[in-house]
N, C-alpha and C positions, 0 to 999 in steps of 0.2 A: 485387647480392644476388639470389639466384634462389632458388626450390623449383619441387618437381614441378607444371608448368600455368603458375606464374607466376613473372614476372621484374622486379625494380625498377631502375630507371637513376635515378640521383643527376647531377642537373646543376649547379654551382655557379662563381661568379665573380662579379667586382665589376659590371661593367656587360653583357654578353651574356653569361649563363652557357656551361658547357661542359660536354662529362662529364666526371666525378669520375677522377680518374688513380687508376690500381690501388694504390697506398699507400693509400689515404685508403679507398677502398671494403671495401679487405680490412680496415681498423681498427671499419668500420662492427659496432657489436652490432646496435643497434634503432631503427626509429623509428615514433614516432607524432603520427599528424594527427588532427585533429577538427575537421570543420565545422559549425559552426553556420547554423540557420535565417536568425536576425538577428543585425547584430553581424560582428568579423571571428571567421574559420578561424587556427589555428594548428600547428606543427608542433613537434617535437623529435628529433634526433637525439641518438646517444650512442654514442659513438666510444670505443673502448679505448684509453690512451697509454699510453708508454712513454719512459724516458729512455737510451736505448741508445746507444754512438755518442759521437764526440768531441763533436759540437753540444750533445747533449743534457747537456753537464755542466752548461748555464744555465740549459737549460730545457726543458719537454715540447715535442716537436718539434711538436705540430701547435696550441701556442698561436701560435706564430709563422707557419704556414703563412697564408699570402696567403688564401688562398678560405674561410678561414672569419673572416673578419672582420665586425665586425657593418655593414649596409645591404650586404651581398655577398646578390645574390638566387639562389635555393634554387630548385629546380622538379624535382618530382618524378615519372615518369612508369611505371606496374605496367599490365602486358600480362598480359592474361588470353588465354591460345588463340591468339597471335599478335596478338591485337587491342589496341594501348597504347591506354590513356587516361592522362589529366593528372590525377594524384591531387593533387595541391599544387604550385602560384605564390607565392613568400614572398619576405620579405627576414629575416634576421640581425639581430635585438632583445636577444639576450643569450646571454651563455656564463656555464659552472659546471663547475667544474673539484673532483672529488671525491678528492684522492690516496689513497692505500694502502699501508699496508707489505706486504701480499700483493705477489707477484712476478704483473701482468700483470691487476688488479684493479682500477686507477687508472682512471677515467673521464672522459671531458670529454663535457659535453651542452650541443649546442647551438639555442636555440629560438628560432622566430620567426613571423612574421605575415603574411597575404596580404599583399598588395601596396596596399589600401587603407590601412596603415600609413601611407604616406605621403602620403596627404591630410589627415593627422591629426599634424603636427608645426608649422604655420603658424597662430596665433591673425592674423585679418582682422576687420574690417568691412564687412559684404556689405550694400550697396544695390541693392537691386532692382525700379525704381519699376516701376507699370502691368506688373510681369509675374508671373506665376501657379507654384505650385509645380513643378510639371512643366517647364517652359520654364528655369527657375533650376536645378533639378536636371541634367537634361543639359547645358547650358553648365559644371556642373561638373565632370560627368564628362568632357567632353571637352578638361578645361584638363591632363590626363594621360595623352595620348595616345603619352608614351613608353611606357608598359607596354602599350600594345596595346589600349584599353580598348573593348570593343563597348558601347557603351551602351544600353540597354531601356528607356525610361519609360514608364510607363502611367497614364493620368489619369486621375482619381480620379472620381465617377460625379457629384459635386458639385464646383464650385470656384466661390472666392470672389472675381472680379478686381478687384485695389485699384485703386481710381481715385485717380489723384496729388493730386489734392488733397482727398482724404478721408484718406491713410495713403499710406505706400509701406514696403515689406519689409525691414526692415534684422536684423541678425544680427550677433552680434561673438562669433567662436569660429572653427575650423577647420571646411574646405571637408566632412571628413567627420560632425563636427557638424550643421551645419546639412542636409546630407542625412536623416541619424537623426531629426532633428528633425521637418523636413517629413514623413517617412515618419509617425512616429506620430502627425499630427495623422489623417489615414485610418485609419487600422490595416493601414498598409502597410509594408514591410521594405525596407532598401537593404543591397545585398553586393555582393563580388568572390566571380568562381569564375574556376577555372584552364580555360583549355579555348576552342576547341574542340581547339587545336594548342597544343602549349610554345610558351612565348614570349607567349600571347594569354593575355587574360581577357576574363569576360563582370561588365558593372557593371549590376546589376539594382536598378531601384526602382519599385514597384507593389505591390500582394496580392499574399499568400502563393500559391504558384501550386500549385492543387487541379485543375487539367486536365492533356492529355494523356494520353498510354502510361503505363500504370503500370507502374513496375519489377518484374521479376521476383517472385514471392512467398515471403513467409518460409512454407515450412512445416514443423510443429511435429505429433509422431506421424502420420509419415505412411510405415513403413517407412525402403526405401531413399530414398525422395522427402526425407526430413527434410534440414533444411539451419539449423534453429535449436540452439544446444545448449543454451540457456537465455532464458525472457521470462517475463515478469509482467505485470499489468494492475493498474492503481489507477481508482477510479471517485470523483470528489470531486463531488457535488451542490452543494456551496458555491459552485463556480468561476462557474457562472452569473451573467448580473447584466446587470438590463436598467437605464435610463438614461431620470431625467425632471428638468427645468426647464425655463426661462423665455431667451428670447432677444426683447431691442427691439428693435424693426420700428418705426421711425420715433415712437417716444414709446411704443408699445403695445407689453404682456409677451404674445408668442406663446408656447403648450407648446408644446417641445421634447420628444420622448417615441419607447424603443425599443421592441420587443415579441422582435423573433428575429435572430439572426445573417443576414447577408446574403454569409456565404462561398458560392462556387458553385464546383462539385455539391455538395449535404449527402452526409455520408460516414456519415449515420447515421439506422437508423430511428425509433430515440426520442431525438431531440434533448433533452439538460435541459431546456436553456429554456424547454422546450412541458410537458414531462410532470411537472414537477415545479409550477408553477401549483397555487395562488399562497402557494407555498413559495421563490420565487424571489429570490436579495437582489435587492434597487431601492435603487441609487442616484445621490443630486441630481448633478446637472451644475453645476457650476463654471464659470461664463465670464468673461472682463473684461469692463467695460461698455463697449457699443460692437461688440461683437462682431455680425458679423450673422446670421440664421436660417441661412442654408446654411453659415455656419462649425460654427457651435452644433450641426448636428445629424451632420455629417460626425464632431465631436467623440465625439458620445453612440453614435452608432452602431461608431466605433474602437473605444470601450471594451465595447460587448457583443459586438461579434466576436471582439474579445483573448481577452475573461473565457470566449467556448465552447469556443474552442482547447484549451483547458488541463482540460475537464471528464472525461476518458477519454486517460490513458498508458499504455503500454505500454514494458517497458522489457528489453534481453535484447542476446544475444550471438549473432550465427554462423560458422559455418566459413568464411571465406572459398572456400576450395575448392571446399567443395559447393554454395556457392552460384554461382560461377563469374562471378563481375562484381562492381564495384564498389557499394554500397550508397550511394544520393547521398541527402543531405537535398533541403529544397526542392520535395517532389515526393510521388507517391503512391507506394503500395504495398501490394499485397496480405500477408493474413495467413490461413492458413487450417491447419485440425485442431486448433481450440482452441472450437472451438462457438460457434452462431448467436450467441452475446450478445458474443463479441468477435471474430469472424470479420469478413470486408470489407475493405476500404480503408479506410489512412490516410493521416495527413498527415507527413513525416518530416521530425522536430525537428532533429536531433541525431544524427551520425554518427562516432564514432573506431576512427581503423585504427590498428590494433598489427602492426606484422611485425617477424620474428625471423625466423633460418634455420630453416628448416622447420616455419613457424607462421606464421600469417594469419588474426587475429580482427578482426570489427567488429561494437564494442558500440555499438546504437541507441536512442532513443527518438523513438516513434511514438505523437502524437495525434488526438482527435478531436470530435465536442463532443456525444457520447450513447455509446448500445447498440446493438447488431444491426445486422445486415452488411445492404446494401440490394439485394443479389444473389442468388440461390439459390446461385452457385457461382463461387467464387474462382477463375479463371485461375490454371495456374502461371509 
């Protein structure tokens, strides 16, 4: 499936995909991927059928085709300017099959899931004595290193090391549970992304990652320069919420207590947190008893970093074209010709591509945890 500037190649097969043979690509209508921050990505396809043909007197020919059965893995690759990237790594979770009595209106859509799917179909009992979140997380990423998995771990600024005969870590649920798990005790995220080549993924768990190059900027009335066709901003002063209790230290209730997010770089010059004081919700910490002071406060501090995330959205749509690259979550991004109070870099949530022949939307949402850009001038 191509348009002017950009081209998508369809790869599919049960155990080393392939490209998509010209039946199958020419039935292709639409698809769309959405990645999310935290959490898996997902995709769908939606393929036109048809019953043509002596086979098809049993049945729509491409319920029976081989390559699209479900755990057949999916990987999708759109070249912008000659330059591919890996838009989506999946596997096949479900098909839906819509008939018609219109003549060539019949649909089959098929959807499915990163490739962390399948760390998430094994209920285990995970022991983990004398070892630390970080150290259990990469061992489990690395127990699926048929998908290619690069693993990232990043340790947390606090940790608690159980000593065996105080506790040791145990968990009964799936390898990608207990990931998710660990992550939000920090207020950290765990994902698969496609990339850097087909075939590879990147398995990340640590903070939401607020460094590096920021992506290209969205800009919004700026002439020819525009590359938004529609955004919004919502501003919730509720989401705020700093974090105070009690954690035992040896028979004695220490305060546990937050005051400000600890994301880095602030992407904002009036943080809620600070400016609204002391209009701010506070609330008590929850702990089991036995818990210790550096669990207790990794805990409180997870939750006021979550609650700033979410204080300033932005929500909107662009040309793909004119913007001329892929919009990736996980990462920054400028916004500029919308004025000082929501100009700057954000943090990017949430990204879904829609393509069609000769159409290429991606609808985003972009947060942050205040007002006002902390730059005089947004790069484009």
């Amino acid at each position: 499936m191509g348009l002017l500037g950009v081209n998508l190649l369809l790869m599919v097969g049960p155990a080393v995909p392939v490209p998509a043979p010209q039946p199958l690509v020419e039935a292709l209508q639409g698809v769309e991927v959405t990645h999310n921050d935290e959490g898996r990505s997902g995709f769908q396809l939606t393929f036109s059928v048809g019953r043509a043909g002596p086979l098809s007197l049993v049945d729509f020919g491409l319920l029976s085709n081989p390559l699209l059965q479900p755990f057949n893995r999916v990987v999708l690759v759109v070249t912008f300017n000659v330059v591919p990237q890996v838009l989506f790594d999946g596997v096949i979770t479900h098909r839906q099959l819509t008939p018609s009595e219109q003549p060539g209106a019949s649909t089959l859509t098929v959807t499915g899931e990163d490739v962390s799917t399948m760390m998430d179909l094994e209920q285990k009992v995970h022991e983990h004595p004398a070892q630390v979140e970080p150290i259990i997380a990469a061992r489990l990423i690395l127990g699926y290193s048929k998908y290619q998995l690069l693993p990232t771990v990043l340790p947390p600024p606090t940790l608690d090391v159980p000593l065996p005969v105080v506790r040791s870590p145990v968990f009964r649920g799936t390898d990608y549970a207990y990931l998710q798990e660990m992550a939000r005790r920090f207020g950290y995220v765990f994902y698969v992304e496609p990339g850097p080549a087909p075939l590879m993924n990147k398995a990340y768990w640590g903070p939401p990652i607020r460094t590096g190059v920021p992506q290209p900027a969205l800009s919004v009335n700026m002439g020819a320069e525009t590359n938004v066709d529609s955004i919004s901003f919502q501003y919730n002063a509720l989401e705020a919420t700093t974090v105070s209790g009690k954690a035992m230290v040896f028979g004695r209730a220490i305060p546990v207590e937050t005051f400000i997010s600890t994301r880095l770089p602030p992407l904002a010059a009036m943080p809620a947190v600070l400016v609204h004081q002391p209009n701010v919700r506070k609330t008590l910490l929850e702990v089991p008893d036995g818990t210790s002071y550096v669990a207790a406060y990794a805990q409180a501090q997870a939750m006021t970093d979550a609650s700033t995330d979410k204080v300033l959205t932005a929500s909107g749509e662009l040309n793909a074209l004119r913007y001329g690259n892929l919009l990736r979550p996980r990462g920054l991004v400028g916004v500029r010709g919308v004025g000082w109070t929501h100009d700057g870099f954000y943090y990017v949530k949430n990204v879904t591509h829609s393509i069609r022949v000769g159409e290429y939307k991606q609808r985003f949402t972009l947060t942050r945890e205040g007002l006002g850009a902390l730059t005089p001038v947004v790069p484009p």
